[in-house]
mmCIF file of the C-alpha atoms, coordinates in Angstrom:
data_MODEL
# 
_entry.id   MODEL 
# 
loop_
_atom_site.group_PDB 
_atom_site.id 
_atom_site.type_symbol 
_atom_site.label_atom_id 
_atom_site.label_alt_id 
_atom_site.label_comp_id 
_atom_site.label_asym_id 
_atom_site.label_entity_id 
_atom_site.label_seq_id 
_atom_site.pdbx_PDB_ins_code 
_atom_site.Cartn_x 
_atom_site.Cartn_y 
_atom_site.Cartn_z 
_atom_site.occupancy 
_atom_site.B_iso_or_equiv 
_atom_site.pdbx_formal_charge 
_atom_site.auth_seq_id 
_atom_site.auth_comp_id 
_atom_site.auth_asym_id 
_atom_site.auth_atom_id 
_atom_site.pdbx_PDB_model_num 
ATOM 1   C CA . UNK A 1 1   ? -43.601 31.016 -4.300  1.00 0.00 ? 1   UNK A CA 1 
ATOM 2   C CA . UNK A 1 2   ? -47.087 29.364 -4.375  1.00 0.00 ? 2   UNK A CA 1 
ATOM 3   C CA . UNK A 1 3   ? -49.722 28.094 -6.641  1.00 0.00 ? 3   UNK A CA 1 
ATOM 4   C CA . UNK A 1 4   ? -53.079 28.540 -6.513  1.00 0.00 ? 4   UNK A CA 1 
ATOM 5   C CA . UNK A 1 5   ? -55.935 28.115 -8.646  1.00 0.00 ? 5   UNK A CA 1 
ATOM 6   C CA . UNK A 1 6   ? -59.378 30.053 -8.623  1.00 0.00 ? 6   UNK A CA 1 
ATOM 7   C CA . UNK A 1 7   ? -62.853 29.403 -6.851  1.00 0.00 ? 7   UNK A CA 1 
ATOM 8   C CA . UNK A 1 8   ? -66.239 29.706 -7.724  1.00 0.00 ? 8   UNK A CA 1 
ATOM 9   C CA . UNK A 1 9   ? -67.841 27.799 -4.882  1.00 0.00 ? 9   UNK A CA 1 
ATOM 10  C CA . UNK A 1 10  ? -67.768 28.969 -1.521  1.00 0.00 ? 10  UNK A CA 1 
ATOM 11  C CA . UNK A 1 11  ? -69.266 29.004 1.640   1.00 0.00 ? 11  UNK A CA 1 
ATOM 12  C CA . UNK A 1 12  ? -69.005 26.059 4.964   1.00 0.00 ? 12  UNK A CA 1 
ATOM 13  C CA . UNK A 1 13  ? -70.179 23.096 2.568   1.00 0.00 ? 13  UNK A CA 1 
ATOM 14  C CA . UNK A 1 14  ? -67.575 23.805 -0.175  1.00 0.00 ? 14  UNK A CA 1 
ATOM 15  C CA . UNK A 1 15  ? -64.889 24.701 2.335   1.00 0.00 ? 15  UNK A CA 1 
ATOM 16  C CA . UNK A 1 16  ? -65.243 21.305 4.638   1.00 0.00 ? 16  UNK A CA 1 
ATOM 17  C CA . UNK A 1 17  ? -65.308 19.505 1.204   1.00 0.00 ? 17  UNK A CA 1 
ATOM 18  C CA . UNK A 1 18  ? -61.843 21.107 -0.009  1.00 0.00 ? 18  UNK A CA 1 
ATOM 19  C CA . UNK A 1 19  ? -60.468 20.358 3.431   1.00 0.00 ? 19  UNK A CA 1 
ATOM 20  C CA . UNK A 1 20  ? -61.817 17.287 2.972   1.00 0.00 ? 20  UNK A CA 1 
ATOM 21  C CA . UNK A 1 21  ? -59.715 16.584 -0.332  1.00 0.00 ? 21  UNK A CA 1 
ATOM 22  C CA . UNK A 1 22  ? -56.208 18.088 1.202   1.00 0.00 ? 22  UNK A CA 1 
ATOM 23  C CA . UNK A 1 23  ? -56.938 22.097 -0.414  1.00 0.00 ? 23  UNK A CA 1 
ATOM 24  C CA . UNK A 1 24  ? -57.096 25.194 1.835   1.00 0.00 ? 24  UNK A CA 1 
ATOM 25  C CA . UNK A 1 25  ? -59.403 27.740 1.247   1.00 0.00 ? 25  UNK A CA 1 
ATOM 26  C CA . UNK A 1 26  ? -58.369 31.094 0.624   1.00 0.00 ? 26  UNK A CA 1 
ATOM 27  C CA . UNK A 1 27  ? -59.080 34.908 -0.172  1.00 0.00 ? 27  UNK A CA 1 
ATOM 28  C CA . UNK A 1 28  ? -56.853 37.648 -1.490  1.00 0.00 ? 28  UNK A CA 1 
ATOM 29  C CA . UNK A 1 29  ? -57.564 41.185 -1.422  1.00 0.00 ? 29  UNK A CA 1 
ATOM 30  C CA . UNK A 1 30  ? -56.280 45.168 -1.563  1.00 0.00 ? 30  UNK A CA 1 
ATOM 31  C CA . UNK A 1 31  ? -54.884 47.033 -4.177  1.00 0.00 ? 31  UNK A CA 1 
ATOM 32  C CA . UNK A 1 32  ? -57.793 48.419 -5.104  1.00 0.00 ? 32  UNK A CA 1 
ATOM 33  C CA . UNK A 1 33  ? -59.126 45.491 -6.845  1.00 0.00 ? 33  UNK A CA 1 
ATOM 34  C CA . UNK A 1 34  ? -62.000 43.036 -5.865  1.00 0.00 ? 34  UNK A CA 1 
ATOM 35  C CA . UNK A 1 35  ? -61.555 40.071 -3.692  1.00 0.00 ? 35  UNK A CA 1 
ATOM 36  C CA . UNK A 1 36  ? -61.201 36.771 -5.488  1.00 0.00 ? 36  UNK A CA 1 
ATOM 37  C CA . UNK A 1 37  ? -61.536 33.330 -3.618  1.00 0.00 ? 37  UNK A CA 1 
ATOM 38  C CA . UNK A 1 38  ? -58.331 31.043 -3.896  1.00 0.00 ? 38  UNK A CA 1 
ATOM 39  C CA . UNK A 1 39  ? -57.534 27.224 -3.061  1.00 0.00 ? 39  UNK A CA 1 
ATOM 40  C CA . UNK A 1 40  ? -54.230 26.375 -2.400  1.00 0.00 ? 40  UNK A CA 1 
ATOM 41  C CA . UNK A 1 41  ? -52.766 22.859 -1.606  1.00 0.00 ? 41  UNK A CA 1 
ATOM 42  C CA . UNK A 1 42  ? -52.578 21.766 2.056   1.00 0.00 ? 42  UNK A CA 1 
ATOM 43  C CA . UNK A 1 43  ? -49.222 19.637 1.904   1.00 0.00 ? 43  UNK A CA 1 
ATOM 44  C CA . UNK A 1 44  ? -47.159 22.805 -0.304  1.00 0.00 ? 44  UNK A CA 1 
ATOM 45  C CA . UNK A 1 45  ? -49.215 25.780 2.114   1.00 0.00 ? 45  UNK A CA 1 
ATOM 46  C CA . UNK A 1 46  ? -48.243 23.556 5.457   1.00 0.00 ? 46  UNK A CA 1 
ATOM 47  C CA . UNK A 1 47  ? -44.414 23.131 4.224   1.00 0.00 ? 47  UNK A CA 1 
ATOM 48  C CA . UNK A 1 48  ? -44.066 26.904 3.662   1.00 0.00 ? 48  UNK A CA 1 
ATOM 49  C CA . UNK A 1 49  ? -45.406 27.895 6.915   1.00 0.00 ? 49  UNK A CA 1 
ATOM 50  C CA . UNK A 1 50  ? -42.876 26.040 8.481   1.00 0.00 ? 50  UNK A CA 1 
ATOM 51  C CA . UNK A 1 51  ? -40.641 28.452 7.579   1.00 0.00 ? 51  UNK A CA 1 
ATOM 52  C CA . UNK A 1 52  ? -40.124 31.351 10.586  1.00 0.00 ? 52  UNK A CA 1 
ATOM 53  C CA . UNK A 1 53  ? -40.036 33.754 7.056   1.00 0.00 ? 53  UNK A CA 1 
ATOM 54  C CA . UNK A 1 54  ? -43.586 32.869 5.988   1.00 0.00 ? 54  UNK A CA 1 
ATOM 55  C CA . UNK A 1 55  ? -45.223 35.114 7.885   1.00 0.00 ? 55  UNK A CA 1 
ATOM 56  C CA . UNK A 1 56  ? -42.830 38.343 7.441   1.00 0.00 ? 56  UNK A CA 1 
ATOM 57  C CA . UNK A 1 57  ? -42.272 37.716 3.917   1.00 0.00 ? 57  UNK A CA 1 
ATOM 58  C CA . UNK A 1 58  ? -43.202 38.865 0.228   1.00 0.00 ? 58  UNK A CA 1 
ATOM 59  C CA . UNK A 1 59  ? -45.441 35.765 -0.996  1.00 0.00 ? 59  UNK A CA 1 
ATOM 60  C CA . UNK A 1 60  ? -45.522 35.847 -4.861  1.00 0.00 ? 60  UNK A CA 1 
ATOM 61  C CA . UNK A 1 61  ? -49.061 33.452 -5.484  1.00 0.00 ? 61  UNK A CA 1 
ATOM 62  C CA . UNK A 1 62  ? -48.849 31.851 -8.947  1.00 0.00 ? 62  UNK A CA 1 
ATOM 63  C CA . UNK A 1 63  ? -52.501 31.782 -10.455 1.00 0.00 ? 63  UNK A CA 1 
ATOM 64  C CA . UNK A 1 64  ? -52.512 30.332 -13.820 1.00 0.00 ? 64  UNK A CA 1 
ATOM 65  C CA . UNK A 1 65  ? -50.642 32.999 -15.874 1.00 0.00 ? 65  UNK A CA 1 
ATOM 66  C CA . UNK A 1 66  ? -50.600 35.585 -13.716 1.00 0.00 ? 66  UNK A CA 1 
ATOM 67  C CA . UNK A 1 67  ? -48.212 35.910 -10.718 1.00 0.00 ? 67  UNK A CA 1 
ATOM 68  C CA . UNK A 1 68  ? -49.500 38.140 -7.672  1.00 0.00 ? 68  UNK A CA 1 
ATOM 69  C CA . UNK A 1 69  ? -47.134 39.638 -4.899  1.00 0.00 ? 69  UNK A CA 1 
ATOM 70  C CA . UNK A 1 70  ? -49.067 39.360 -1.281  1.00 0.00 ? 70  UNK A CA 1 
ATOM 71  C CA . UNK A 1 71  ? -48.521 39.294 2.704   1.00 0.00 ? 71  UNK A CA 1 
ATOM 72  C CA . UNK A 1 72  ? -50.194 37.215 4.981   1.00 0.00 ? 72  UNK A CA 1 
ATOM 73  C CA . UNK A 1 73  ? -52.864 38.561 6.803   1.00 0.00 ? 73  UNK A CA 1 
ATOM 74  C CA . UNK A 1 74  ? -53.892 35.817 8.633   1.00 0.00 ? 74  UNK A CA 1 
ATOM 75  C CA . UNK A 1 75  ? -53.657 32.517 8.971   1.00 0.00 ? 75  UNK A CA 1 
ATOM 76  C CA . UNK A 1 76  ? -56.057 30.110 10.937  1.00 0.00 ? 76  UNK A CA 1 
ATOM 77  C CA . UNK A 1 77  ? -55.141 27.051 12.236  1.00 0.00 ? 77  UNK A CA 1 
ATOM 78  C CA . UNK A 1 78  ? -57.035 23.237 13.141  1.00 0.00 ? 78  UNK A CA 1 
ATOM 79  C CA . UNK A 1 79  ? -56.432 24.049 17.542  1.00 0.00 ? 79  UNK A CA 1 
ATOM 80  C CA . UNK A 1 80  ? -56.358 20.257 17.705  1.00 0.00 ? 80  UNK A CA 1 
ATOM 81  C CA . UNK A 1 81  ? -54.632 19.011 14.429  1.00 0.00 ? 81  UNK A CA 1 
ATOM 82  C CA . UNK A 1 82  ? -51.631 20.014 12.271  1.00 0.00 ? 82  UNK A CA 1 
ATOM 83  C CA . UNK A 1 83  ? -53.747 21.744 9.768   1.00 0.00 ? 83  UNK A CA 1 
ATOM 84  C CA . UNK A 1 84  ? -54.137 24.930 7.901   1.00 0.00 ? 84  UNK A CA 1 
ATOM 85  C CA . UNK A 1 85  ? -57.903 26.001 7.805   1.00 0.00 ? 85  UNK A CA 1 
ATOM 86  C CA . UNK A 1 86  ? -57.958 29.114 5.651   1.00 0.00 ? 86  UNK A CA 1 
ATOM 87  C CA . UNK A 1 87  ? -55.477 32.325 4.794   1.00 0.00 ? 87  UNK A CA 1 
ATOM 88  C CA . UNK A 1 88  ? -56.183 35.672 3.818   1.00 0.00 ? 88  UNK A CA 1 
ATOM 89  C CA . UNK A 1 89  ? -53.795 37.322 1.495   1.00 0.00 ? 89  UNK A CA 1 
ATOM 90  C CA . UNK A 1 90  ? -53.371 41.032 0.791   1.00 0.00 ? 90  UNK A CA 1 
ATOM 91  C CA . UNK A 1 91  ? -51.941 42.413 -2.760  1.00 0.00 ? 91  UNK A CA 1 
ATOM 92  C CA . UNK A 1 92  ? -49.037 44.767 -2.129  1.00 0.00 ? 92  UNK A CA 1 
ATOM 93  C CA . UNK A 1 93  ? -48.509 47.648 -4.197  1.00 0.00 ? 93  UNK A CA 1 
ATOM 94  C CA . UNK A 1 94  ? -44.687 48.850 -4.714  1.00 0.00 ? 94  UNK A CA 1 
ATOM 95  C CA . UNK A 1 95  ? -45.055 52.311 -3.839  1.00 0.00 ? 95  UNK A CA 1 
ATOM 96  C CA . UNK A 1 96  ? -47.563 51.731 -0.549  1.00 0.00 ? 96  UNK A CA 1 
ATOM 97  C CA . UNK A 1 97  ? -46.622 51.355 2.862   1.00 0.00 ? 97  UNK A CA 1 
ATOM 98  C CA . UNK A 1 98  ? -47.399 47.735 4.459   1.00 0.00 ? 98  UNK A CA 1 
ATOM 99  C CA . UNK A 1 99  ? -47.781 47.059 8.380   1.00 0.00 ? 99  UNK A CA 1 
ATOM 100 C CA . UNK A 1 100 ? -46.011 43.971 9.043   1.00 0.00 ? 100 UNK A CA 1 
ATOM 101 C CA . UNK A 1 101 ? -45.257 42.048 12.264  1.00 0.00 ? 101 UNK A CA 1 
ATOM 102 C CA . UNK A 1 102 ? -41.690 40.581 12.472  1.00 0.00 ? 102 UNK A CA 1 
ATOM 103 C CA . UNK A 1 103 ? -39.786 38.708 14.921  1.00 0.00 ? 103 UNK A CA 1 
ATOM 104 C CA . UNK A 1 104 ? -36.568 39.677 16.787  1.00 0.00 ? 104 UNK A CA 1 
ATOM 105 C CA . UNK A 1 105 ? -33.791 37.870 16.729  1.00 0.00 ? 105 UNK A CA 1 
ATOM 106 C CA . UNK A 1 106 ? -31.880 38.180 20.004  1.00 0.00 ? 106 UNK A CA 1 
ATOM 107 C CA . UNK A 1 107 ? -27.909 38.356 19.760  1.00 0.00 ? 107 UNK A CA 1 
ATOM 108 C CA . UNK A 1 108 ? -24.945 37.427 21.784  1.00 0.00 ? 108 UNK A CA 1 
ATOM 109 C CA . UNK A 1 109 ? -26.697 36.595 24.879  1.00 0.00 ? 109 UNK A CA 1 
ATOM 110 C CA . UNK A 1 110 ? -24.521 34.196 26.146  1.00 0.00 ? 110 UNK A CA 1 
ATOM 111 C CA . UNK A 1 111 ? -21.705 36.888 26.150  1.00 0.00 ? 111 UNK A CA 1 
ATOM 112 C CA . UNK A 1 112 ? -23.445 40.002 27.372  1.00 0.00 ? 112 UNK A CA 1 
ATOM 113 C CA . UNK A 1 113 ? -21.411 40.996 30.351  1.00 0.00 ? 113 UNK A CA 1 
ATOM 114 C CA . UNK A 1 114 ? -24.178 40.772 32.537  1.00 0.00 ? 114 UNK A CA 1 
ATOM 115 C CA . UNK A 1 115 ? -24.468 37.944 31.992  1.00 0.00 ? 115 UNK A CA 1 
ATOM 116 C CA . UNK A 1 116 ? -21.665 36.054 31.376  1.00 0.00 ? 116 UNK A CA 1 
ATOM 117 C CA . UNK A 1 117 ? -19.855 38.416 34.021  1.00 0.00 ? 117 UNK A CA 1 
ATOM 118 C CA . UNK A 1 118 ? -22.525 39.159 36.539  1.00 0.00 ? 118 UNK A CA 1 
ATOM 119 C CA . UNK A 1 119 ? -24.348 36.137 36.326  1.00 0.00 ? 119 UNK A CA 1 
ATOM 120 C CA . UNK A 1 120 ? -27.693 37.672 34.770  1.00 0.00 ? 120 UNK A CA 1 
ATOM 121 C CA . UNK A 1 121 ? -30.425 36.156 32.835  1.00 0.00 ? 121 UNK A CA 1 
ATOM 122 C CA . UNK A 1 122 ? -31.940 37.663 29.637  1.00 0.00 ? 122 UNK A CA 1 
ATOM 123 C CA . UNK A 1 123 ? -35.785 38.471 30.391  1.00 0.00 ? 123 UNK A CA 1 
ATOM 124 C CA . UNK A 1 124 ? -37.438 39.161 26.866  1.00 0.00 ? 124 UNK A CA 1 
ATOM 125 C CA . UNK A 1 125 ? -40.550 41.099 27.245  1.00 0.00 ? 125 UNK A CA 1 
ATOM 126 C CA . UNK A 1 126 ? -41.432 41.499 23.544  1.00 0.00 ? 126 UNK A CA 1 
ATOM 127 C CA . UNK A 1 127 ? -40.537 38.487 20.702  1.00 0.00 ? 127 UNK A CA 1 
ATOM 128 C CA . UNK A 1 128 ? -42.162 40.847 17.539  1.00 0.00 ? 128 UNK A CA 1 
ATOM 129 C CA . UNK A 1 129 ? -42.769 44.063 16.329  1.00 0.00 ? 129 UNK A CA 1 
ATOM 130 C CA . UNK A 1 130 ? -44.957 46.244 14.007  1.00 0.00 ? 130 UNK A CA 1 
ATOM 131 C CA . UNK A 1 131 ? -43.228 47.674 11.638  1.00 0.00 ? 131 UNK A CA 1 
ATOM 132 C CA . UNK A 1 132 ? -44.436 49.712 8.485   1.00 0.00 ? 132 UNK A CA 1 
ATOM 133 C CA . UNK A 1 133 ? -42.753 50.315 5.326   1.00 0.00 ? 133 UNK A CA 1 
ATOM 134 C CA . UNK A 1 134 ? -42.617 49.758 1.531   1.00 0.00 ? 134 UNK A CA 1 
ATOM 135 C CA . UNK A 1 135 ? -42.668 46.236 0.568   1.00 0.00 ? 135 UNK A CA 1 
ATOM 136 C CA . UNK A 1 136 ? -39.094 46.441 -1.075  1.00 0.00 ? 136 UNK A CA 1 
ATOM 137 C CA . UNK A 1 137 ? -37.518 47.213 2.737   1.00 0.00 ? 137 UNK A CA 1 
ATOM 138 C CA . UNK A 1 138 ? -39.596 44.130 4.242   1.00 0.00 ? 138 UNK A CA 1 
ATOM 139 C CA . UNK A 1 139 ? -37.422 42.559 6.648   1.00 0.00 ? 139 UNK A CA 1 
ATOM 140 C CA . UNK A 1 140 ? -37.665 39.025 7.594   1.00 0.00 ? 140 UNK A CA 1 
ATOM 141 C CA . UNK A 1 141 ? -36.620 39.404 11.287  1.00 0.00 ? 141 UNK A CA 1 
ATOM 142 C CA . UNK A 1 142 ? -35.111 42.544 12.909  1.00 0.00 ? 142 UNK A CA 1 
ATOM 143 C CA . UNK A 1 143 ? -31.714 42.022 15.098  1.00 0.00 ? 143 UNK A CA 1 
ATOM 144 C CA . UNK A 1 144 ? -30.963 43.378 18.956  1.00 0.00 ? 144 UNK A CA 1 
ATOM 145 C CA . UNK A 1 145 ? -27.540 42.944 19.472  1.00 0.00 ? 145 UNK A CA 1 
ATOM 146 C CA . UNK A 1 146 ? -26.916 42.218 22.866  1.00 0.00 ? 146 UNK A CA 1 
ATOM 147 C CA . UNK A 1 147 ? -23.312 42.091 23.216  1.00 0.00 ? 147 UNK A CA 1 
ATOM 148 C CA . UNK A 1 148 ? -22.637 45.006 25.038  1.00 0.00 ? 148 UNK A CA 1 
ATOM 149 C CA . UNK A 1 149 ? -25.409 44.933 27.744  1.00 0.00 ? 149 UNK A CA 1 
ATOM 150 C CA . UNK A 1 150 ? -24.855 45.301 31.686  1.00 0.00 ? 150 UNK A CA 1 
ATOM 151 C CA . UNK A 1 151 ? -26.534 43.730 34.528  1.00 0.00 ? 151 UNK A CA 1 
ATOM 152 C CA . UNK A 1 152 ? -29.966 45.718 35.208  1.00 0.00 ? 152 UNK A CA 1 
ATOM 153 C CA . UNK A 1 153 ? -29.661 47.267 32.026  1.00 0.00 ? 153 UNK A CA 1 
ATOM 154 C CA . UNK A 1 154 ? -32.757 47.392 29.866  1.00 0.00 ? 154 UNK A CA 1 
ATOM 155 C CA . UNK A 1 155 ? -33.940 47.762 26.559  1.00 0.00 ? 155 UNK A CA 1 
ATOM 156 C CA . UNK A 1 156 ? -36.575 49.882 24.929  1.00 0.00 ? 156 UNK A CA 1 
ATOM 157 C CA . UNK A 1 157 ? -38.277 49.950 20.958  1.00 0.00 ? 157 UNK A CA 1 
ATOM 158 C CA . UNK A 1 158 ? -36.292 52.998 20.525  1.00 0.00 ? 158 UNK A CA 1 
ATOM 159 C CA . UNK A 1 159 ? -33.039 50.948 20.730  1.00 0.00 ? 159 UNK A CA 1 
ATOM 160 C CA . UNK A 1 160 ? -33.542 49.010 18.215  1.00 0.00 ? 160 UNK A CA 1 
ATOM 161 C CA . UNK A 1 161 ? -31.513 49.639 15.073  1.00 0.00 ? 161 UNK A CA 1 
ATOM 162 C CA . UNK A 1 162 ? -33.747 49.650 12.080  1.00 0.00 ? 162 UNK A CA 1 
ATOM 163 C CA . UNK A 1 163 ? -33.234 48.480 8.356   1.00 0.00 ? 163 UNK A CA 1 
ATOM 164 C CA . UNK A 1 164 ? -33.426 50.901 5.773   1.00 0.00 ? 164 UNK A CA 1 
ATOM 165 C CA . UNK A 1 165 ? -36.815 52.146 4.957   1.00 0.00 ? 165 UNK A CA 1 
ATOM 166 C CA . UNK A 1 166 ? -38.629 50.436 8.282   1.00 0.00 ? 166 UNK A CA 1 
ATOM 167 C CA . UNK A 1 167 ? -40.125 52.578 11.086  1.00 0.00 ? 167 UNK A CA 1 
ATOM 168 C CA . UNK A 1 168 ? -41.987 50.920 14.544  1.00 0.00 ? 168 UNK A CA 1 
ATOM 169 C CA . UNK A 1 169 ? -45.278 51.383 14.159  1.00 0.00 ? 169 UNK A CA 1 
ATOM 170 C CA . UNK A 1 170 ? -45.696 52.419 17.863  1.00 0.00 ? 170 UNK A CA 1 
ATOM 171 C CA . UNK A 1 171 ? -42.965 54.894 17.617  1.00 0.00 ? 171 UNK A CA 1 
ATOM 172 C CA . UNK A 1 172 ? -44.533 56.646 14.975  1.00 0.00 ? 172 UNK A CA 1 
ATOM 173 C CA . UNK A 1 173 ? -47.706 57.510 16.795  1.00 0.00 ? 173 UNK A CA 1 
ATOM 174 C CA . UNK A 1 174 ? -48.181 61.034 18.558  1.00 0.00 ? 174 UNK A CA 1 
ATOM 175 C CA . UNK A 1 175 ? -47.848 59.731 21.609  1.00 0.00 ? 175 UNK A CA 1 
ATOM 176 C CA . UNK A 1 176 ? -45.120 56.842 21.112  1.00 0.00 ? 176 UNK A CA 1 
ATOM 177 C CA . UNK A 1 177 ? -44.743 53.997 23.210  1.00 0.00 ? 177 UNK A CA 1 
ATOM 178 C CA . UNK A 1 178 ? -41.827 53.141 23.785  1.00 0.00 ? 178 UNK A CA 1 
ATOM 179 C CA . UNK A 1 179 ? -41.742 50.197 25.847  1.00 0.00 ? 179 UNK A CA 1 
ATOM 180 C CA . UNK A 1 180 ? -39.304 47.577 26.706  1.00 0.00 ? 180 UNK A CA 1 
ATOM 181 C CA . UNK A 1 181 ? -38.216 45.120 25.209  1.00 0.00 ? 181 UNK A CA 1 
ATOM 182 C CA . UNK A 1 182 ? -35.675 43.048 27.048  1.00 0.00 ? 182 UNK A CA 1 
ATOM 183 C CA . UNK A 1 183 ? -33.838 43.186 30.327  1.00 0.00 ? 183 UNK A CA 1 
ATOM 184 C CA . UNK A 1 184 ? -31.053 41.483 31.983  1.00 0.00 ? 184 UNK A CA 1 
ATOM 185 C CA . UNK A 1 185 ? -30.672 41.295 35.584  1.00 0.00 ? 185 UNK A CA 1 
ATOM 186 C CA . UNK A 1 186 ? -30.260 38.929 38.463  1.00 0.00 ? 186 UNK A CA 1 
ATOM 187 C CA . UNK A 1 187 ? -33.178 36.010 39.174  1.00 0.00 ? 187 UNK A CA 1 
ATOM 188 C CA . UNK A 1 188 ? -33.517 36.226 43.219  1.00 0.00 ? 188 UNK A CA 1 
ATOM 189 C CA . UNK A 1 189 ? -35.547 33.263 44.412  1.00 0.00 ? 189 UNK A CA 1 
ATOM 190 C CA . UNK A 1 190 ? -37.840 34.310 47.559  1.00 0.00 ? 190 UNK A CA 1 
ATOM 191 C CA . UNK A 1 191 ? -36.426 32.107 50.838  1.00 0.00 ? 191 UNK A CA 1 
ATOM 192 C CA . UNK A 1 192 ? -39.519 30.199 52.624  1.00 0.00 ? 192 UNK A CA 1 
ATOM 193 C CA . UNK A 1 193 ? -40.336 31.750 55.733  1.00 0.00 ? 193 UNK A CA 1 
ATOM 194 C CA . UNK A 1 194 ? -39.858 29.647 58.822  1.00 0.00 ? 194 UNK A CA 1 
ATOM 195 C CA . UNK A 1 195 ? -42.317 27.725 60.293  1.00 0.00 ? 195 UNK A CA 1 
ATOM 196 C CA . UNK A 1 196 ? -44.299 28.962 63.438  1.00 0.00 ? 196 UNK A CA 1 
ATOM 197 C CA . UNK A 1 197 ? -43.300 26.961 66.214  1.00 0.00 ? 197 UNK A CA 1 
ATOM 198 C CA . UNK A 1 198 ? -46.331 24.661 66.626  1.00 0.00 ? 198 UNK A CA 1 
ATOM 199 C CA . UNK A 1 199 ? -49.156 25.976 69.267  1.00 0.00 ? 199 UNK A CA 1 
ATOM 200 C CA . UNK A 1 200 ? -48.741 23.398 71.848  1.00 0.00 ? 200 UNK A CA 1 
ATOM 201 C CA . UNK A 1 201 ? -44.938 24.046 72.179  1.00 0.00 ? 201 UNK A CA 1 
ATOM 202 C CA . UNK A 1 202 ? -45.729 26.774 74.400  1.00 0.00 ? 202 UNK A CA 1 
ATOM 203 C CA . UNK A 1 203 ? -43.852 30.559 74.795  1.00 0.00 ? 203 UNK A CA 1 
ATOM 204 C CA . UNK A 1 204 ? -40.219 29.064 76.392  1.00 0.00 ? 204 UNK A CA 1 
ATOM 205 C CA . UNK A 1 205 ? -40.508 29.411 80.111  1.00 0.00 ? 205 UNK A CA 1 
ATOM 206 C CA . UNK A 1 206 ? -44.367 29.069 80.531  1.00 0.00 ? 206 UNK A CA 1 
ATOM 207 C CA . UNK A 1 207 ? -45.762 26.204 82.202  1.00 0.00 ? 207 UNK A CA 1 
ATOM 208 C CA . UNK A 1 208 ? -49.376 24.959 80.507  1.00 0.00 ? 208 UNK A CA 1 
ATOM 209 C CA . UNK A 1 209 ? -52.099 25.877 83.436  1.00 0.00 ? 209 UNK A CA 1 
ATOM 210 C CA . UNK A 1 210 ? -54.171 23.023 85.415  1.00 0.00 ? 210 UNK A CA 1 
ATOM 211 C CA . UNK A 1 211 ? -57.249 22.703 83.441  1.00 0.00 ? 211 UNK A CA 1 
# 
């Protein structure tokens, strides 16, 4: 949960200046309601993004009385500094579908037998995914089990077992994608070629001419 308080001001001036005094700037939006400008408080905002969760998660946003249930839309961040510059916040409504990306959580990779029996390495291709569904079935990460993978053997969105209520968003397109996610196989490491013998060496059994 966070608290935030209302507004009025906005703009670069009165953004700077909240930055200025340790407060974010905000918006929050959807639902079919209009968009209101928030502030929230740097130290608090920076301590929940820590968390892997924050970005995957149902926020509820305490302002005053009321309490509002959002997702983060975005988030932009100082590229220099440890510092939250603004967020955008959408309102959720219970019985609409969200788009959400999560992260995946990789499992037993030290024990999949190709790698602890082949001598593989885990190549992940994709880290997070798009999901969509209702805000109730929101997971905060989504699991791929490794366990039981062999050497060259891949894996594709399609393999991923999903929570209750959550579909890939690429999967439900009419032309899915279903591309891979991870892989396991064997990391060859191209040999050098050998050096050319050097020019003045000579072919073996030919004499240099008189000049």
């Amino acid at each position: 949960n966070l608290v935030a308080e209302y507004r009025e001001d906005t703009g670069k001036g009165s953004s700077r200046r909240l930055r200025h005094a340790g407060k974010v700037p905000a918006i929050i939006y959807g639902a079919g309601r209009e968009s209101r400008a928030l502030v929230f408080d740097h130290n608090d905002l920076l301590r929940a993004a820590a968390e892997e969760s924050f970005m995957s998660s149902v926020i509820k946003i305490q302002v005053g009385p009321n309490m509002r249930r959002t997702i983060i839309k975005d988030i932009q961040v100082h590229p220099a500094k440890r510092q939250i510059m603004h967020l955008d916040l959408q309102r959720i409504v219970e019985d609409q579908d969200i788009k959400m990306t999560v992260p995946l959580h990789y499992l037993n990779e030290d024990t999949a037998p190709g790698v602890k029996r082949d001598g593989g390495s885990v190549s992940k291709m994709i880290t997070e995914v798009e999901i969509i569904c209702l805000p109730k079935y929101l997971p905060e990460y989504i699991e791929v089990d490794l366990g039981a993978q062999e050497l060259d053997s891949m894996l594709h969105l399609s393999d991923i077992i999903l929570p209750e209520g959550v579909q890939i968003t690429e999967l439900t397109h009419e032309d899915p994608a279903d591309e891979a996610i991870v892989s396991i196989h064997v990391l060859r490491v191209a040999a050098e070629p050998e050096e050319e013998a050097e020019a003045d060496e000579g072919a073996e059994g030919e004499t240099p001419e008189e000049g």
